[in-house]
C-alpha positions in Angstrom: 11.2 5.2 6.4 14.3 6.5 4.8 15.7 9.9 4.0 17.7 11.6 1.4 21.4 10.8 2.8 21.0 7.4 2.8 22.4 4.9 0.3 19.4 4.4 -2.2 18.3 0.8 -2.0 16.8 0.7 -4.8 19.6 0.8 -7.3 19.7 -3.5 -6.9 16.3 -4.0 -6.8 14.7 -6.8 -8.6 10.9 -5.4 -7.7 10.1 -2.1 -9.0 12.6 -1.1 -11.4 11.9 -4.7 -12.9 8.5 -3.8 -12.9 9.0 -0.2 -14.2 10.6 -1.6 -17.4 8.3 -4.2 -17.9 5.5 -1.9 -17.5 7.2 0.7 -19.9 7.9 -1.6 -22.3 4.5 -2.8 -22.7 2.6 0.2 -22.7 5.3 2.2 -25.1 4.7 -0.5 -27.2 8.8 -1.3 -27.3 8.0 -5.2 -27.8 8.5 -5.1 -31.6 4.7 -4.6 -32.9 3.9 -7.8 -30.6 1.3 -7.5 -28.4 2.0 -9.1 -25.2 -0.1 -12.0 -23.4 -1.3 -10.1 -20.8 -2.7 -7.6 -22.8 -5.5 -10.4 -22.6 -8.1 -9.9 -19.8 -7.7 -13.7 -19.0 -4.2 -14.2 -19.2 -2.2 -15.1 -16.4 1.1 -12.9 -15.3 4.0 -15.0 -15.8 7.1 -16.5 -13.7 10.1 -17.7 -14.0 8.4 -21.6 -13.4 6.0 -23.5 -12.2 5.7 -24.0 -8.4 3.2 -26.4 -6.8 4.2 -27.4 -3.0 4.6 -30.6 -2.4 2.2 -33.1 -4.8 -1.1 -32.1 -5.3 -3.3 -34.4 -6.0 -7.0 -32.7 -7.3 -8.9 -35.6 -6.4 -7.9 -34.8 -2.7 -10.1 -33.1 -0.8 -9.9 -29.9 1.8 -11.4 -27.5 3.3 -9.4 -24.2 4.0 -10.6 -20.9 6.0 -9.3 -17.3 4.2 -9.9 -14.3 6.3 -9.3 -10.9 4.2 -9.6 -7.0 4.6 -11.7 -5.5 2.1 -9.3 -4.7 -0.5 -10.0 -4.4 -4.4 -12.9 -3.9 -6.4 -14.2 -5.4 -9.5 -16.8 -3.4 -11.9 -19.9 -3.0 -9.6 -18.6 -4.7 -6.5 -17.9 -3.7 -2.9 -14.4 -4.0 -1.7 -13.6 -7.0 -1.7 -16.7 -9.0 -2.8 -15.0 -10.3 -5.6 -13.1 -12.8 -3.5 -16.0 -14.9 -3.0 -17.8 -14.1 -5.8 -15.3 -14.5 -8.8 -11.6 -15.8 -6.9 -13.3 -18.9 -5.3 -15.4 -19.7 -8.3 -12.2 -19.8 -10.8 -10.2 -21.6 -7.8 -12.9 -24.5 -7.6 -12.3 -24.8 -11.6 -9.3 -26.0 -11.6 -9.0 -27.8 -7.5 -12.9 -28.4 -7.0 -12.1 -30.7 -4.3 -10.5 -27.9 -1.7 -13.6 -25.7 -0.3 -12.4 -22.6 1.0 -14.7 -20.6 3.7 -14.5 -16.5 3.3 -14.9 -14.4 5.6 -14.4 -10.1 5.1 -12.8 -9.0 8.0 -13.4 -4.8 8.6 -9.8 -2.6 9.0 -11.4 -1.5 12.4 -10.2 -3.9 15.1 -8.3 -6.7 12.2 -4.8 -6.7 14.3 -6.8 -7.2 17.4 -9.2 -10.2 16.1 -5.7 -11.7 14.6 -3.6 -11.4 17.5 -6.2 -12.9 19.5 -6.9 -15.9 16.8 -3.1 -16.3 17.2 -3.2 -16.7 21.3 -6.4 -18.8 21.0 -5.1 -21.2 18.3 -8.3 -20.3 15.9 -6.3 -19.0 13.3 -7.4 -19.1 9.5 -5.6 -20.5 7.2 -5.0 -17.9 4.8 -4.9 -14.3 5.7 -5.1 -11.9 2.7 -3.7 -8.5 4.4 -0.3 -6.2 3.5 2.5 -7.1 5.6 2.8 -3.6 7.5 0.3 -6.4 10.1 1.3 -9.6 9.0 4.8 -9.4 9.3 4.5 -8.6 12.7 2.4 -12.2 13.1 5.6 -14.0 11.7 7.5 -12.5 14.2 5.5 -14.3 16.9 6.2 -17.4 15.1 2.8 -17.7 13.5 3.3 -17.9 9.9 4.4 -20.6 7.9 7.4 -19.8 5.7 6.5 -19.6 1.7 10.1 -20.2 0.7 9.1 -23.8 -0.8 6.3 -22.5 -3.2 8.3 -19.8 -4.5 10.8 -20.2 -7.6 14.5 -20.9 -7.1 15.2 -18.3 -9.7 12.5 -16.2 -8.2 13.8 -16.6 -4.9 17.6 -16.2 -5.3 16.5 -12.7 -6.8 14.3 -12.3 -4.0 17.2 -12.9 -1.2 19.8 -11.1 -2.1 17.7 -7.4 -1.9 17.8 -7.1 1.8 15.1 -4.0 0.6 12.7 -5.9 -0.5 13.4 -8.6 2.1 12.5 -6.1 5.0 8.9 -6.4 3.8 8.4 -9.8 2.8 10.7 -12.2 5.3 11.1 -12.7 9.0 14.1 -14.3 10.1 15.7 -14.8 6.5 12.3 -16.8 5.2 9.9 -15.3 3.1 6.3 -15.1 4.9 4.4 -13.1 2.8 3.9 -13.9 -1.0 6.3 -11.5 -2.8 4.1 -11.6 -6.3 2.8 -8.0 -5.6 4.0 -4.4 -5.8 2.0 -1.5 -5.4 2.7 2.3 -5.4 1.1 4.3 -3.2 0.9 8.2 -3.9 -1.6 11.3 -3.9 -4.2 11.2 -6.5 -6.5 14.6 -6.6 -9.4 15.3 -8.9 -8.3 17.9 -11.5 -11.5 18.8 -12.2 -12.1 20.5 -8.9 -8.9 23.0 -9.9 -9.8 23.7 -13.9 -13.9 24.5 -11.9 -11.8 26.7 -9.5 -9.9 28.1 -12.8 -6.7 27.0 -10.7 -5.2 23.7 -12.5 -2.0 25.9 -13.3 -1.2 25.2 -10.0 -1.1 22.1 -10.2 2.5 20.4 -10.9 3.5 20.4 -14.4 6.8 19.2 -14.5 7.6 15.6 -15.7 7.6 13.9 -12.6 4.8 16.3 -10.8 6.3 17.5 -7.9 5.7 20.3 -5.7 7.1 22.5 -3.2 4.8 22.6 0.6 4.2 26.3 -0.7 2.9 25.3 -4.4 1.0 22.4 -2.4 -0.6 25.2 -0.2 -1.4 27.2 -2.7 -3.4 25.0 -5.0 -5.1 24.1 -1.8 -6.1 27.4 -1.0 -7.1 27.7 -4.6 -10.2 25.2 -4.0 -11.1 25.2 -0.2 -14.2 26.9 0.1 -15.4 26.8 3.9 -19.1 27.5 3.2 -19.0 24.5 0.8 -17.6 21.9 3.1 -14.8 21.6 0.2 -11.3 21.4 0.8 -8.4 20.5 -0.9 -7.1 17.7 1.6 -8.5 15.5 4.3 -5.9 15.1 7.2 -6.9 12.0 9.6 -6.3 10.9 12.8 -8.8 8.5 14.1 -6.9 5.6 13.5 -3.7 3.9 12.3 -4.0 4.0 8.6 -3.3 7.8 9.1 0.4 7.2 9.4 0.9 6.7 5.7 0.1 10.4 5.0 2.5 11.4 7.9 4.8 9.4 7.1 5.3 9.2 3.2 5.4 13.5 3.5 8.2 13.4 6.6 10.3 10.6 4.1 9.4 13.7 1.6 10.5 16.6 3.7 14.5 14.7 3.9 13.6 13.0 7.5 15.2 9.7 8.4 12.6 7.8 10.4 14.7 4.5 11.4 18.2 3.7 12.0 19.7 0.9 9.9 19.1 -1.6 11.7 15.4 -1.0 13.1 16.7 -0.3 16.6 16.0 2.7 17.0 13.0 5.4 15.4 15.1 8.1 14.8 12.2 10.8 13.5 13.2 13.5 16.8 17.2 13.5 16.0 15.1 14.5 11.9 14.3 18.2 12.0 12.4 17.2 8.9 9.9 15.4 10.7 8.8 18.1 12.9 9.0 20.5 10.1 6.2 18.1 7.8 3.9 18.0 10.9 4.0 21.7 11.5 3.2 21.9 7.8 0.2 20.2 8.3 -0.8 22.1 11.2 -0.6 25.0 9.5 -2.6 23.3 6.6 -5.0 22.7 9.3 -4.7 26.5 11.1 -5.4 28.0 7.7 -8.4 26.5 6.9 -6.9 24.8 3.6 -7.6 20.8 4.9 -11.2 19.3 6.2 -11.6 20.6 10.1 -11.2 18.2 12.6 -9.0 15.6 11.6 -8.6 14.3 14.9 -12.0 12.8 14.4 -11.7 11.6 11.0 -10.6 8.7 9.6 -9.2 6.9 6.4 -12.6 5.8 5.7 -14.2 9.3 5.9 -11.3 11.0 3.8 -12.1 8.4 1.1 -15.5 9.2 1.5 -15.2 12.9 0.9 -13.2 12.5 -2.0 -16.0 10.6 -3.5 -18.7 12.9 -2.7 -16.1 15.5 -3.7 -15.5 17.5 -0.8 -11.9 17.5 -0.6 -9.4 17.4 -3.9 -7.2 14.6 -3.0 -6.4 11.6 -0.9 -3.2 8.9 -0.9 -4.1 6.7 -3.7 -2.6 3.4 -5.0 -3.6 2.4 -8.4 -6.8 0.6 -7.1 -8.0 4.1 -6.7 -8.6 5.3 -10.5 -10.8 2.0 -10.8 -12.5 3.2 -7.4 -13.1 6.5 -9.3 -14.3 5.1 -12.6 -16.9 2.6 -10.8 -18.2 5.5 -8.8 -18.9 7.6 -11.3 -21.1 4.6 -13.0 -22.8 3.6 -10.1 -23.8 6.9 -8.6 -20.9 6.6 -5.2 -18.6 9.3 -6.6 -19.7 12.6 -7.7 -18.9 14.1 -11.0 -17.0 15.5 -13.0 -13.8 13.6 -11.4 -10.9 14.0 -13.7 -8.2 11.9 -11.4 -4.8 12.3 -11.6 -1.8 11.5 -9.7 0.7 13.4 -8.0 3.5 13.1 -5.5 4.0 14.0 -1.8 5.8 17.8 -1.3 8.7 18.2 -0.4 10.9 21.4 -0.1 13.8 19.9 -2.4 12.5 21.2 -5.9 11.8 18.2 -8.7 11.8 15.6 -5.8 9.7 13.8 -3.5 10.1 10.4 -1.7 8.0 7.1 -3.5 6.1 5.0 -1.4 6.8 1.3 -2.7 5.5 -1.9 -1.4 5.9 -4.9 -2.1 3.9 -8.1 -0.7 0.5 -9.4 0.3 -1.2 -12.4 1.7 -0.3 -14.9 4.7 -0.7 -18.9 5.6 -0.9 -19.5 9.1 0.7 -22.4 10.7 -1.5 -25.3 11.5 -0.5 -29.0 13.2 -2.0 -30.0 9.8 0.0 -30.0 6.7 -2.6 -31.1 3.8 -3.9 -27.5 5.1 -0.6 -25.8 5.1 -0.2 -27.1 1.8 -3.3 -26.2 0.1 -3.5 -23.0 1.5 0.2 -22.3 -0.1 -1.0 -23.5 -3.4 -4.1 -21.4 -3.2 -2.1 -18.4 -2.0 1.0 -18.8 -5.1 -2.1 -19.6 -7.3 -3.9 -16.5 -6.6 -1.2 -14.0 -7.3 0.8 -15.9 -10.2 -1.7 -17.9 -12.6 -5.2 -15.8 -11.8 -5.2 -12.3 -13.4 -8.3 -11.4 -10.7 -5.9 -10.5 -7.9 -4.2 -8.1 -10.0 -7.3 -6.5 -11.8 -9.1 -5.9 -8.1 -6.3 -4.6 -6.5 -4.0 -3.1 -9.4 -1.3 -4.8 -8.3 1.9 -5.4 -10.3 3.5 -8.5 -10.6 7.4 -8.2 -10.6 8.2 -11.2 -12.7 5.4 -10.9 -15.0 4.2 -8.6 -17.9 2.1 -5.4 -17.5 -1.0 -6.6 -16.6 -4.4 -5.8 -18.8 -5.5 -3.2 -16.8 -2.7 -0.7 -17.0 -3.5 -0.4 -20.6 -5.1 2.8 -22.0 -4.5 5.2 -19.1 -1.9 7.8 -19.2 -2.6 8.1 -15.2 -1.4 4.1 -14.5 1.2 5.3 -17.5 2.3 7.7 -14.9 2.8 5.4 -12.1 4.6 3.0 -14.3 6.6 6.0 -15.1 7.3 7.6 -11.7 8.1 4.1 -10.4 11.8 4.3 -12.4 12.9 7.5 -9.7 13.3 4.7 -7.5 16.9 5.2 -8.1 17.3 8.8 -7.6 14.2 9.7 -5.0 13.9 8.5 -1.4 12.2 5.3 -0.6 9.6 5.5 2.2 10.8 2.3 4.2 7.5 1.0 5.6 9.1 -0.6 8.8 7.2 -4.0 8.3 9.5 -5.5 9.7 9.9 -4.8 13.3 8.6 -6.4 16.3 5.6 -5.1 17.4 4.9 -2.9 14.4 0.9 -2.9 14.8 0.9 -1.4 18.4 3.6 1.5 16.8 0.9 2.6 14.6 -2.0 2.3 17.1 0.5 4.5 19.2 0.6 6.8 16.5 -2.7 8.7 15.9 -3.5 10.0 19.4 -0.5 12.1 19.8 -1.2 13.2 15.9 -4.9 13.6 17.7 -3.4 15.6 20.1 -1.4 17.9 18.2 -4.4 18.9 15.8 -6.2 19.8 19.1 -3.3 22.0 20.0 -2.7 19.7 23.4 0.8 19.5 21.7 3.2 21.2 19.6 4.5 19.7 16.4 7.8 19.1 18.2 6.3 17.6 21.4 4.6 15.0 19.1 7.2 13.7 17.5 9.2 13.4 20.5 6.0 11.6 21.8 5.8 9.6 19.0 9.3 8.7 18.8 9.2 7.9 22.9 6.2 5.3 22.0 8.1 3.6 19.3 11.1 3.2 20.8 9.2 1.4 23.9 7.8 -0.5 21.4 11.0 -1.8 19.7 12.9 -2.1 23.6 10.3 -4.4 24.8 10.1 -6.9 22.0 14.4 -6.5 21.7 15.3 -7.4 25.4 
């Protein structure tokens, strides 16, 4: 994570603010009357060139093994169905020669079924999960470096933002395939507030930010205990939790890391104690779901689609999540999404949550495998347009893809995705050693301090004691 005082990172970047004008320029419709190609639902998002490791021959033949977390929809799917269903299918197209094997891997448990793959040499060959996990496998030596499927133009860009290198690279080579951005912030159901006769408190300035008090009070506008409704779900049941904690303490002016990732500096930030102790008082006031330490990412998203809470953190995937729902039956209506950003006490600011990367090839004493598994990995983000429509992913070299169009909410994103010079960025920490067992460090002590076994300070002090364990053991 970062913090206020430090030197803005992205000022250099080549991802997001790339992205943003891309984005703006194709939906403000600044491309001279031209309508671009991927305003096309079967164009593909375009690089800088071609890259195809090594030579591929078609009429070879392989067989590949792709674990993946259940992440993007398609109309009428379940997360992530439409891997096998529709990715494989157009991948067999064009290599019909190079079977690859599925398999849906559950959040609950993924780190420990990898780490053991990893220590039993039964990795797959492709792992389709963010790097906030698999960066952590490259630094045990078990990823195979992606520099020679990736552009030189695309990669020179790529290697001098040490920003965006901290998420995608171990050791100075990129492990992760760099072809996808997402920002992550709150979306909320407006409708819930205009039934309450409360959406004037929501944020109305430009940018839609809010103070923790003008955050409190739309809450309290729409929690209704006899109900079950509230206007946030807190959770600590598992890792995934930490995004929430952590994108509001980056919010709230803390500095979580040092420079260098040795050291987690969140109890020398009286920020960070002050954004837990807001949520404990969000929790003490009856304003978020009760019990959050027995609920978990799963259940918050949950209750947002049945409409018992008023907002959750939400990457763009989420609007399609909403507008599928409301087709199928899974999300109760009316559901009027919109997005808004993380409180934060310095008015007209907030922190952005940007990431960038996704997807893994494991190393294998077989390099036909290697190969193909690059190629299919390269060919999934840059010359499909299904990786992007699933998970609403942006691609920083190409266009705006076909489905931001016609949404003033993905507008929004596009838009709030240019404060990456002035705001905070939320540094996700990727890549440190042993980042997987800081987050499953994490949510008891937020556990505890919901049960009032520990004060707001005592947790981050806990929490800060944990992670700097963590990062002493795998620096010795």
């Amino acid at each position: 994570m970062t913090h206020s005082s430090r030197k803005q990172p992205f000022k250099r970047t080549w991802g997001p603010l790339l992205l943003a004008m891309t984005m703006m320029v194709s939906i403000v419709g600044c491309s001279g009357g031209t309508k671009s190609a991927s305003s096309s639902p079967s164009a593909s998002p375009s690089t800088s060139s071609s890259a195809k490791p090594g030579e591929l021959n078609k009429d070879e033949k392989a067989e590949l093994t792709l674990w993946a977390t259940p992440s993007g929809t398609l109309p009428g799917q379940q997360a992530g169905d439409w891997i096998k269903s529709d990715l494989i299918k157009e991948w067999n197209k064009e290599y019909p020669n190079v079977k690859v094997n599925v398999e849906i891997v559950p959040f609950e448990g993924i780190n420990e079924k990898v780490t053991t793959a990893i220590a039993s040499k039964t990795t797959p060959d492709i792992l389709l999960d963010y790097p906030g996990r698999t960066l952590a496998y490259g630094q045990m030596g078990a990823l195979a470096p992606l520099d020679d499927v990736i552009p030189p133009a695309d990669l020179e860009k790529i290697k001098k933002n040490p920003d965006v290198m901290k998420m995608v690279s171990v050791k100075g080579n990129i492990v992760t395939m760099p072809y996808s951005t997402t920002l992550v912030a709150l979306i909320l159901n407006k409708s819930l507030w205009k039934e309450a006769g409360a959406e004037n408190l929501l944020p109305k300035d430009e940018f839609r930010t809010w103070t923790p008090e003008e955050f409190k009070a739309a809450l309290k506008a729409v929690a209704n205990k006899d109900k079950g409704v509230y206007g946030l779900t807190a959770f600590a049941l598992n890792e995934q939790g930490d995004q929430l904690y952590y994108n509001t303490m980056t919010a709230f002016g803390a500095k979580l890391y040092n420079d260098d990732y040795t050291k987690y500096t969140a109890a020398d930030s009286p920020e960070a104690e002050q954004a837990l102790a807001f949520f404990q008082s969000l929790l003490d006031e009856g304003l978020i779901t009760p019990h959050p330490e027995t609920i978990s990412s799963v259940n918050a998203l949950d209750y947002y689609k049945q409409k018992k809470n008023g907002m959750v953190v939400g990457a763009a995937a989420h609007a399609e999540i909403v507008k599928s729902g409301l087709k199928d039956g899974s999300v109760v209506g009316p559901h009027e999404y919109m997005y808004v950003n993380y409180p934060s006490p310095k008015k007209g600011q907030s922190a952005l949550k940007m990431e960038t990367g996704f997807g893994v090839v494991f190393k294998k004493n077989d390099a036909q495998k290697e190969k193909w598994a690059k190629r299919f990995l390269y060919w999934m983000q840059v010359e499909n347009p299904l990786y992007s429509n699933a998970l609403k992913t942006f691609n920083p070299f190409g266009k705006a893809p076909a489905w931001t169009e016609g949404d003033p909410e993905l507008q929004f994103l596009a838009k709030l995705s240019t404060k990456a010079k002035d705001w905070p960025i939320v540094d996700p920490g990727f890549g440190i050693k042993g980042y997987p067992e800081m987050r499953a460090a994490m949510f008891p002590e937020m556990q505890k301090m919901f049960i009032k076994y520990a004060t707001p300070k005592q947790t981050i002090d806990n929490i800060s004691k944990k992670f700097n364990d963590v990062i002493k053991k795998y620096n010795k």
